[in-house]
N, C-alpha and C positions, 0 to 999 in steps of 0.2 A: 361272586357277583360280577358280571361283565359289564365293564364300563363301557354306557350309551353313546359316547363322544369318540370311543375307539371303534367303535360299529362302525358310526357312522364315518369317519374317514375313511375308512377300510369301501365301504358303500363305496362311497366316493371314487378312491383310486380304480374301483372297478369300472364305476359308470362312466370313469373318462374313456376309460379302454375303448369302448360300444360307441362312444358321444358320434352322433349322426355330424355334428360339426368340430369332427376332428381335422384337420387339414393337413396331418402330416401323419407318417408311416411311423407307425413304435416299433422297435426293433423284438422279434420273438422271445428273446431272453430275456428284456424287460419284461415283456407281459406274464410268459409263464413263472417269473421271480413273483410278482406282484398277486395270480392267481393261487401258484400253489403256497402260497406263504399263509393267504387267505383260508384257505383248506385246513391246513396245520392248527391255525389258531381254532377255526371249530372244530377241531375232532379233540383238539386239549382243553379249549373253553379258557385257558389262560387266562389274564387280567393284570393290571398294573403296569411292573415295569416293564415284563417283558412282550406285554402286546403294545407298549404305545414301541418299545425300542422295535419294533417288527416293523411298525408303520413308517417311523423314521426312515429304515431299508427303505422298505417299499417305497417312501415318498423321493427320497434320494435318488434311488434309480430311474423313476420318473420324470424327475424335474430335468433333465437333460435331454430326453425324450420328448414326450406326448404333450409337456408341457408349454414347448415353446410357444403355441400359440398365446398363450397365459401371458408368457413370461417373457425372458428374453428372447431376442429376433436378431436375423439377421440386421449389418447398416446396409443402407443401399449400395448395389455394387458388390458386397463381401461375397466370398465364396467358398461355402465349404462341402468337403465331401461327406461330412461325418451326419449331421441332421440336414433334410432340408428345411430352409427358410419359408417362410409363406407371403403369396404375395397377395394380398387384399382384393375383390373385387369394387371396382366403384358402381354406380348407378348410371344404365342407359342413358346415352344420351342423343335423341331421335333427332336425325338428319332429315332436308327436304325429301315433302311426300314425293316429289315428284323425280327423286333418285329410284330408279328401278329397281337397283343391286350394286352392290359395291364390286367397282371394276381396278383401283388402285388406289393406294395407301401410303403416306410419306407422316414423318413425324420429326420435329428438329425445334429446336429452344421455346419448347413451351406452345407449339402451333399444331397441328394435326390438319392434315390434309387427304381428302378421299374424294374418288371422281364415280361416276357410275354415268352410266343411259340415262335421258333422260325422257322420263313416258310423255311428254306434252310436245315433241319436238324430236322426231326422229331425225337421226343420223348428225344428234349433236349430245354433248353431254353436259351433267352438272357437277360443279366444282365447289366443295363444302369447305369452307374454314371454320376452323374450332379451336376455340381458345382454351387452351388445358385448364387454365384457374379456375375460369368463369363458365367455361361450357356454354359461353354463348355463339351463334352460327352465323355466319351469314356464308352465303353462295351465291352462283354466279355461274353464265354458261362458258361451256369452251366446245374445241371440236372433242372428234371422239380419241379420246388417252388412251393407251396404250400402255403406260406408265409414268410413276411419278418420282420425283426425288428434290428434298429440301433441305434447306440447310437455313441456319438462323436467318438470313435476307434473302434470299432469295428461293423460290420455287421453279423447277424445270418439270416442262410438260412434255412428254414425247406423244404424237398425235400421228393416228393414223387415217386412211381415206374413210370418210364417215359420208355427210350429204354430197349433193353432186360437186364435182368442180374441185372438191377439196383434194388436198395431196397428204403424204407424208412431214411433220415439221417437228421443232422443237420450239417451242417456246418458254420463256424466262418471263418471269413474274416475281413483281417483289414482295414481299411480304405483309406488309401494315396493311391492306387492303386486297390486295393478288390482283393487283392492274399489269394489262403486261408492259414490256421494258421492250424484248427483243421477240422477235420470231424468226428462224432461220429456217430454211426449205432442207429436205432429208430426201434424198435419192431410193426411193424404196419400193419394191414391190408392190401396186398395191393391190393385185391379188391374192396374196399369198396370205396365210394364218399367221404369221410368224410379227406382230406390230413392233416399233422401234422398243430398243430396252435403254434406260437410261438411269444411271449415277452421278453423287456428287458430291465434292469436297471443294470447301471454301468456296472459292471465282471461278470452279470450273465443274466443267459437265461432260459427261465421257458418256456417249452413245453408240448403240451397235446398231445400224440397220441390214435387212437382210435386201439388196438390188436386186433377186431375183436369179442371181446367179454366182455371189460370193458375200462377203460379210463386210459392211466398211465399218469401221471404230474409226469415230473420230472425237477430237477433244476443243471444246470449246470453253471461254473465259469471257467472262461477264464483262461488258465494259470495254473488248478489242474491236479495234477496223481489220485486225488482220484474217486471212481466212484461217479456219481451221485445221487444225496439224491431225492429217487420215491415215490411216493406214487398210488397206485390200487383206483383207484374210479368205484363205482358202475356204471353201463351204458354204451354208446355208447356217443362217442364225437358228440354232438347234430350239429355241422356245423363249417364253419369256423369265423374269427371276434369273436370268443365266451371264447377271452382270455383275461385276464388284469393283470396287473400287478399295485397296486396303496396305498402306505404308507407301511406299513407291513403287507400287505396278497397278496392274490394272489387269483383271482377267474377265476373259471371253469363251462362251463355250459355243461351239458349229459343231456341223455334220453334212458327212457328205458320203455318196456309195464305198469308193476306195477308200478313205480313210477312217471310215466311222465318226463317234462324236468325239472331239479332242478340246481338251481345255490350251487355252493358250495364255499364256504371261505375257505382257508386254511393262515396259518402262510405261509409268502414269504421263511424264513429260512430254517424251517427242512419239511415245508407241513403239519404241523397239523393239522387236520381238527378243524375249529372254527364257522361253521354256514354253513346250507343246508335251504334253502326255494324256491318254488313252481315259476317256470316262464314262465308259457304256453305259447308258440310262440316265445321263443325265437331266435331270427334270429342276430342281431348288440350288441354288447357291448364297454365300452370304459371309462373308468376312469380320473377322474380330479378334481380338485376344492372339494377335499375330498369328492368326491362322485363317485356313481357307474352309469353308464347310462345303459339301457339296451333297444331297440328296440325290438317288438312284430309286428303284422300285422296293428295295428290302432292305434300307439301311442309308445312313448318313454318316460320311467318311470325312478324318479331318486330315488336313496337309499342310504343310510347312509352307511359309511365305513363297519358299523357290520352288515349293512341289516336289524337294527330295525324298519323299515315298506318304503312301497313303495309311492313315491309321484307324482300322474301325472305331468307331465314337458310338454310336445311338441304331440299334436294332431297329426294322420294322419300317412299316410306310410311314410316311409322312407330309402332311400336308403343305403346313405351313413350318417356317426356318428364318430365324432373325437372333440378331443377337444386341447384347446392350447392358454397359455397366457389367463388363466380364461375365455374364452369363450368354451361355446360345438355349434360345426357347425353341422349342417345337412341341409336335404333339403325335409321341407313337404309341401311345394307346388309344387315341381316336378319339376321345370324350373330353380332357383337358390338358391346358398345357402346360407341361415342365422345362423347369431349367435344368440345362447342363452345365457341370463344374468342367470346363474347356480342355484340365490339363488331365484328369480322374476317366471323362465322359458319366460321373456319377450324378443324382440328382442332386441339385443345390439350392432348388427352390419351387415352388406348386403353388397353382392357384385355381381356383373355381370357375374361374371364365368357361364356359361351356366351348368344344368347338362345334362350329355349325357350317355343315358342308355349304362350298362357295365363300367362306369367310377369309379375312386377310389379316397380315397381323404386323404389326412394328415395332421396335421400342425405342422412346426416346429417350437415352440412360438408362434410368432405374426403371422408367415406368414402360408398361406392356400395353400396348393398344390394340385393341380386337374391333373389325369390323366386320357384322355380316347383314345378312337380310331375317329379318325375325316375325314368324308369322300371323296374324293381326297389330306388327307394332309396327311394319316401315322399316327401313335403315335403320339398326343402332349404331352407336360406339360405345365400347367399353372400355376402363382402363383398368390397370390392375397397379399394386404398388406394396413397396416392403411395408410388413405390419410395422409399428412403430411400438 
């Protein structure tokens, strides 16, 4: 007589197998351990002790596996190469109808910030605050962003020529409300594709504009009369995302005929230049986990603070590249996006967040924030977050 209660676990371990809301990859040997075990017991029909001790295997192998979404989880930040973690999606949270599209993304102690076009008011944009707890919005115009970067008090705007009259600037905004503080004038092209790129740590802001005819980095600090500490780099500002700011340097990517596209190191402090090497295609960059990531057409490569050599990390295109709470996320499958374990390149953690071409992504720590344009809904934002 086949005990009904071992059927049905056996069911069971199977139907995790298939479950439509699995969110993590079972390793092959667990599965076919768990399938052909299944097999064996029907073709014996066995019973007692030796089907429930089968199940036991079976559920043993499992629990390590398939089951973490069950069960134990990664803590925020952990990183491993063995299972990956799963990261929770949260619920949309719809931005002003009157954001066109999400044009830049910042995220820093609990705040989220995204700028887009705005459709009632060309050639200026809208600026969304989002409070992580509460996911309550308010917004506010500014000119047109070219990108963002925030840090607990303060917001930096890098803005490029939008309505008549306007120029290149940076503008500082502080937090509790995003009024501005400072606005400083940015020497910049404003012809050109290429809008200011901008980072930042603590009291300062490190910008790359392209003049039109070389690259100026320069570093400004909230709060100073003094002017800012520049420096001239050879080239044209190679695109945007091609800023970082990470330990004590600062790096910049240009291009030019003669030289190609070259990453360049500089000291965060005064801009010294401290290391130039070669990085055809560069398109993404993004700093963490004491290292450099840098995104090309077929692959995302990690480098050492000083740039002493390049190490494949992450196969394939990719869109978007951020990192946070020791994980680097991107997305080279195309559909969703994964963590990488920094020191491995293995996956260390997954989440449902769909991607959606033109969408942006950042993390503030643990959490993952997705912006894109979603059709009949407006602007969303998404967060994503370790199961608990």
């Amino acid at each position: 007589m086949v005990d009904p209660d071992v059927v049905n676990v056996e069911q069971r371990l199977r139907d995790l197998l298939t479950d439509d809301h699995l969110a993590v990859r079972v390793p092959a040997g667990a599965v076919e351990a768990i399938h052909s075990g299944v097999r064996r017991r029907r073709r014996a029909r066995f019973a007692g002790t030796a089907g429930l001790a089968f199940v036991a295997v079976a559920a043993t192998a499992l629990t390590g596996t398939a089951l973490l979404h069950r069960g134990a989880r990664l803590a925020p930040g952990q990183v491993t190469s063995e299972t990956p973690g799963v990261w929770v999606p949260g619920s949309l949270t719809a931005l002003p109808r009157t954001m066109a599209a999400p044009a830049a993304i910042a995220a820093s102690g609990g705040l989220v910030w995204v700028t887009g076009p705005a459709t009632d008011t060309p050639g200026t944009d809208v600026l969304a605050r989002v409070d992580a707890a509460s996911r309550q919005v308010t917004s506010m115009s500014t000119g047109v962003a070219s990108d963002l970067a925030a840090t607990p008090l303060r917001l930096w705007v890098a803005l490029r020529p939008g309505a008549a009259d306007t120029q290149c600037a940076l503008q500082l905004r502080e937090t509790t409300r995003g009024q501005i503080v400072s606005t400083f004038p940015l020497p910049c092209d404003a012809s050109g594709d290429v809008g200011p790129n901008v980072t930042a740590n603590g009291s300062h802001a490190w910008v790359a504009v392209d003049d039109g005819s070389a690259t100026r980095l320069r570093l400004y600090t909230a709060g100073s009369s003094a002017p800012p500490v520049e420096r001239v780099l050879p080239g044209r500002l190679a695109g945007p995302h091609l800023l970082a700011i990470g330990g004590t340097s600062v790096y910049v990517v240009t291009r030019d005929d003669a030289a190609g596209t070259v990453l360049h190191q500089l000291s965060a402090d005064r801009l010294r230049p401290l290391a130039t090497i070669s990085v055809p295609g560069a398109r993404l960059m993004a700093y963490g986990n004491d290292q450099l990531y840098v995104a090309d057409a077929s692959s995302v490569g990690a480098y050492p603070a000083d740039l002493g050599g390049r190490r494949g990390f992450v196969s394939g295109y990719v869109r978007s590249l951020t990192t946070g709470a020791g994980v680097v996320w991107s997305d080279p499958a195309g559909t969703s996006f994964e963590g990488f374990d920094p020191h491995t390149g293995k996956v260390a953690g997954i989440t449902k967040v769909p991607v959606v071409p033109g969408g942006l992504l950042r993390a503030d720590g643990a959490v993952l924030w997705a912006v894109a344009s979603y059709r009949g809904f407006g602007v969303g934002l998404q967060s994503a977050e370790p199961a608990s």
